[in-house]
N, C-alpha and C positions, 0 to 999 in steps of 0.2 A: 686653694679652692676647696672647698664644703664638699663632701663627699656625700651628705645626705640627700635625696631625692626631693623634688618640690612639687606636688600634685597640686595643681590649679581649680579649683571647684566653683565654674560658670554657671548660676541656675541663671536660663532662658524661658522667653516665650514672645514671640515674634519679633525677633531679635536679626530677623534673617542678614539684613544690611550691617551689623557689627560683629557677624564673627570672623569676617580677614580680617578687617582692622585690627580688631581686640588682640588675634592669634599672631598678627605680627608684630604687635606691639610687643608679646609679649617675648615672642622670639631675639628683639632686639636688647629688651630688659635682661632675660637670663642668658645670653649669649654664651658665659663660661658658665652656667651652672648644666646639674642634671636635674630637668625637667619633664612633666606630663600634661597635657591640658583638657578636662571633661568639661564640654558642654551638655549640660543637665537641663533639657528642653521637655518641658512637661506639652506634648504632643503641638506643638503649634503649628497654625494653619499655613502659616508664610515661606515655608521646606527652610527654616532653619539648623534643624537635625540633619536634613539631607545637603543644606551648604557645608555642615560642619562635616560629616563623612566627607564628603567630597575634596574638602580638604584636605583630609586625614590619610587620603591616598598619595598627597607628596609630602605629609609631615605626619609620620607615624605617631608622634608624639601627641599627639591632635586627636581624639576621639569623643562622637557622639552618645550621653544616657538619654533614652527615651524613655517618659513615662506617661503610661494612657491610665493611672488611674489615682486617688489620692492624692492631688495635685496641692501647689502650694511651695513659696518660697523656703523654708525652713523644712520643709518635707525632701524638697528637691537637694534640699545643699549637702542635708544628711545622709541620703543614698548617695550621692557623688563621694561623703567622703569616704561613705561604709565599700565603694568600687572602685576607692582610687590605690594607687600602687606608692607614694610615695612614705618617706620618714615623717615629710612636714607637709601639712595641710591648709591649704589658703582658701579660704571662703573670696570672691570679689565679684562684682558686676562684670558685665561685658560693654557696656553702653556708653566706655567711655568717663566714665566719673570718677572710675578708681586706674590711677595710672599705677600697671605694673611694678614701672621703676622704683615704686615705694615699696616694692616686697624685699630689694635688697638689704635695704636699713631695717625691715623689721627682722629678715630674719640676723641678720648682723648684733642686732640688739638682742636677741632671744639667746642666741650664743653666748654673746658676752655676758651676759648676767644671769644666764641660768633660768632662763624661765620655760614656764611651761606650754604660753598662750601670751601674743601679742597684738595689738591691734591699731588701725590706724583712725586716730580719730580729726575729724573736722575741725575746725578752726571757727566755733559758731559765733563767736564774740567778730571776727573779722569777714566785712560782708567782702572785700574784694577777694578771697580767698573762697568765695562759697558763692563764685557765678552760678554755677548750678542747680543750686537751692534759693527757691523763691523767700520773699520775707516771712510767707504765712507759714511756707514749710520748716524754714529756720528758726521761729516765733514755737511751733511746733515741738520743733525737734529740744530743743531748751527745755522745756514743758517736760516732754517726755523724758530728758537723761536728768532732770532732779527728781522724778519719783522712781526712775529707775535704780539709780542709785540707794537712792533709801531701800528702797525693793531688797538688793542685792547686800546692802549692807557695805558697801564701799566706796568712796567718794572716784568717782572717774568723770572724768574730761567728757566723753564720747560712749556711750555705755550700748546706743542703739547704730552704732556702725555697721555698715555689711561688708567692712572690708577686715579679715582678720588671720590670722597665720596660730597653728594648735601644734603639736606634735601628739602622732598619730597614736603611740601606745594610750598617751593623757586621754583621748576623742575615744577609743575603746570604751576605754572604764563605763567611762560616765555616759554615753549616746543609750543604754539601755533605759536611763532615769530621764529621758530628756521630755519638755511636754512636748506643745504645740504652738508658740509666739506668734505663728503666722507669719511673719515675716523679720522677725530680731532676733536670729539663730543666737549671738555673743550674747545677749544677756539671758538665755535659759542658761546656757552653759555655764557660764558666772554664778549664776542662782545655785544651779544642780552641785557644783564641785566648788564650794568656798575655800579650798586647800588649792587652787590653782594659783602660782607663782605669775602673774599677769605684769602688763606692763604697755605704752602706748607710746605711739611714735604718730607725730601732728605731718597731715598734707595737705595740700589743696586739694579742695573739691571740683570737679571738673564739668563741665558740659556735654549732656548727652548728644552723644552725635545723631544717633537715629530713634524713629520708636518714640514711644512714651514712657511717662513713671507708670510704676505699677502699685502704685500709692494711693489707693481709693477709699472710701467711707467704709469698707469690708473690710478692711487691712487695721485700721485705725479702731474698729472695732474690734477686733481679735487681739487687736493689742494692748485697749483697755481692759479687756473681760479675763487676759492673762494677769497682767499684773495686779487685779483685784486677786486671783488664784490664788496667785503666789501671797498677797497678804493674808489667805488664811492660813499658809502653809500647806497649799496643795491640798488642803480639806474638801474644797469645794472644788471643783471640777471646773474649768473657763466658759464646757457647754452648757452648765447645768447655769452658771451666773448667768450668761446669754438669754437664757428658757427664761429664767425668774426678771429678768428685765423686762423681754419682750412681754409677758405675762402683767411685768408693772402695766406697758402702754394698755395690755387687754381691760384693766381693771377700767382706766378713763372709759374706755370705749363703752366696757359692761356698764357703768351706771350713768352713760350719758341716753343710752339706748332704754335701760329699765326705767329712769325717770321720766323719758319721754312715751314710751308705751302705759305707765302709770299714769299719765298726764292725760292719755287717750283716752282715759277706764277703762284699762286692760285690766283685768286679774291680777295678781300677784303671778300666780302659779305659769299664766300666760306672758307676762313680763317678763318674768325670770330667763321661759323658755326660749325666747324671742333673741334676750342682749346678748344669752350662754351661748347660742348659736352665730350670732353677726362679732362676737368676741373671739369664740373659736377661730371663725373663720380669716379676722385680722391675725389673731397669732400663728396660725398656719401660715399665712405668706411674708411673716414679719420673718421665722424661723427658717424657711426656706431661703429667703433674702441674705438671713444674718448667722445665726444659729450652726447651722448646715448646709451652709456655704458649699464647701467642701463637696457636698452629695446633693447640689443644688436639683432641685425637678424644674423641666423643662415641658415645653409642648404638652402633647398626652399624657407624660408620665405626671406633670403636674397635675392634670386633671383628675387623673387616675388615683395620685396619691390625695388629692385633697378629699376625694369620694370614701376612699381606704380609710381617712384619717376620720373621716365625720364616724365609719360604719363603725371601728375600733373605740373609739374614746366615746361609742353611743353609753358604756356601761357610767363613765365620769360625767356625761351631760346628766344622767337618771340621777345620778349619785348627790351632782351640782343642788340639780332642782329639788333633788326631797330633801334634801340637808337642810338648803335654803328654806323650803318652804317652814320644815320642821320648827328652824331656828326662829323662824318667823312668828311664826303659831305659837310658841314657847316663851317668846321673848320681849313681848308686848308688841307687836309687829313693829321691832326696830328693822326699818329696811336693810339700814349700812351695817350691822351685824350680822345679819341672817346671809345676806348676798358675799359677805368676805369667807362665811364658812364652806358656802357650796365651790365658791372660786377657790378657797386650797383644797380641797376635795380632789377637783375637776385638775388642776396645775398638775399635781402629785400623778396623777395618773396617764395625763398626757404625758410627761415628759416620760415615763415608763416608753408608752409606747411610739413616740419619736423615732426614740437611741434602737428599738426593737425591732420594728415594722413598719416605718415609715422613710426615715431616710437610713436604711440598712447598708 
């Protein structure tokens, strides 16, 4: 029997209905090993934190992380591992999709061949192995682990897995370098430390028992906006690609509104001011949506901030409008010139104050 420690790292969030299951599954799975199991429940409303204490009163082994702030799958998995007690570290769901009993062979195989990090990947090419996963999400997932791999620079089976086994000195080193994937902790990792000795062992995918995915257009976008990141070499920042996207849709929006207020016989200088502000105001709630997620405004505060955000970036609308006008004036009144210099003006200075004072 393995003498090293195996800390389990569950990120939850209304999970309430799967942590006996999951927690006896898992009891059944490590039976001879020595084991820990953290559920990592970013405050949910359904007392899943408090079934998992509850628990934890006749299986010491069994413990609740609560987190009310900074939330996020790859946020959550990282503190559980940065508060777990074991040698070896397992990243898995709780929901039933990742059976336990595949942590044996992984770490069996980790042993055996000396590796550093192992993981369990899907079987996407076979659909009767991948009940669990819809076509669109399998169609998806393909998609995602070929430019991941390029990403990473090494050819892997399963590269966007949530089920994976590290040892803990390895998770040290590197968790200080790590970004923010949003949700595909194993391929920052991979990215961040290309000297990791890896390796993969193939399971079925399984059927959520309770609850939903937590796989949404927010998810799918922070997973895009990473892996562009990571193609400039972490030059460019995931939030900062997010801003400059959302920014792209502002630009439609800015000259769908200046050519229709110039169609009105508005001014210039009134046109300008007109799109920069119904422009502003889509990329305010596009970034709120997407962007800053994470520090999402809500009720009042969103009001609040959207008020905040106009009175701040007043000095980038000024900035917008006389650049533009100037360029105007200057440039033989080329509309689509003059309006692109006031909008990097304006961009550049929002997203200053975003990151600063707005979703702080």
């Amino acid at each position: 029997m393995l003498s090293k420690r195996i800390s389990i790292i569950a990120p939850t969030y209304n999970e309430v209905k799967n942590v006996i299951p999951f927690a006896e599954r898992v009891k059944t799975a490590l039976a001879d090993r020595d084991w820990e199991l953290l559920f990592v429940d970013d405050n949910s409303a359904d007392g899943t934190a408090q079934k998992a204490f509850d628990y934890g009163k006749i299986e010491p082994r069994v413990r609740p992380v609560i987190r009310f702030a900074d939330r996020g799958l790859a946020k959550s998995s990282i503190q559980g591992m940065l508060s777990a007690k074991g040698d070896l570290l397992c990243v898995m769901d709780a929901d039933g999709q990742h059976d336990p009993a595949v942590l044996i062979e992984m770490v069996e195989r980790m042993e055996r061949d000396g590796l550093d990090i192992v993981s369990a990947a899907r079987r996407l090419e076979d659909e009767q192995a991948l009940e669990g996963l819809s076509p669109l999400r399998r169609k998806l997932s393909q998609i995602g682990n070929a430019l991941s791999s390029f990403v990473i620079g090494r050819k892997l089976s399963d590269p966007l897995t949530g089920f994976f086994l590290i040892r803990r000195d390895r998770f040290l080193k590197l968790a200080p370098d790590l970004g923010d994937p949003g949700f595909k902790l194993l391929l920052d990792i991979l990215y961040t430390d290309k000297t990791l000795r890896h390796g993969e062992v193939f399971f079925d995918f399984g059927t959520r028992l309770h609850g939903s995915s937590k796989l949404d257009s927010y998810v799918l976008w922070k997973f895009a906006t990473f892996l562009m990141s990571k193609m400039t070499r972490g030059i460019v920042p995931a939030s900062l690609i997010s801003f400059l996207f959302v920014g792209g849709s502002g630009v439609f929006v800015h000259f769908a509104v200046l050519y229709s207020a110039l169609a009105a016989s508005a001014s210039f200088a009134v046109a300008q001011t007109i799109a920069t502000l119904i422009a502003a105001t889509s990329n305010f709630l596009l970034n709120n949506l997407l962007t800053f997620q994470d520090r999402r405004l809500h009720g009042m505060r969103l009001l609040s901030g959207y008020l905040k955000f106009l009175a701040v970036s007043a000095v980038g609308i000024v900035a917008n409008v006389s650049a533009a006008t100037l360029a105007y004036e200057n440039l033989i009144h080329v509309v689509f010139i003059a309006t692109l210099a006031g909008i990097a003006i304006d961009t550049v200075w929002k997203f200053v104050i975003a990151n600063r004072f707005i979703w702080k």
